[in-house]
Steps between C-alpha positions, in 0.01 A plus 500: 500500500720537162806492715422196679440306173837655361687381873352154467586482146878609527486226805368221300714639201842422768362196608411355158886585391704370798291197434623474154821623601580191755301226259755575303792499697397128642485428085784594461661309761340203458639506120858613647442189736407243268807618270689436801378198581626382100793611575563334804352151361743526186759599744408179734524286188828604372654430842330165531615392213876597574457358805433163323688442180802284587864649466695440225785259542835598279 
């Protein structure tokens, strides 16, 4: 009976840590993401805006 408890232990043990594991894997990529997605807006703004400013005439 001791050696079931220890198997379902060590099982919910592994579960409990590749849980963690891939919560924070998708944390981590949702930060990566949104630090992208800063990026590409400042990015998106700076060609707007060269996209818009008139030439200079010499």
């Amino acid at each position: 009976m001791q050696n079931a408890v220890n198997t379902l232990m060590l099982v919910c043990a592994t579960m409990a840590s590749l849980a963690f594991g891939v919560l924070a894997a998708y944390w981590v990529c949702r930060v990566a993401f949104a630090g992208l997605r800063v990026h590409a807006g400042q990015v998106a703004a700076e060609r707007a805006k060269a996209q818009i400013s008139p030439i200079s005439q010499a």
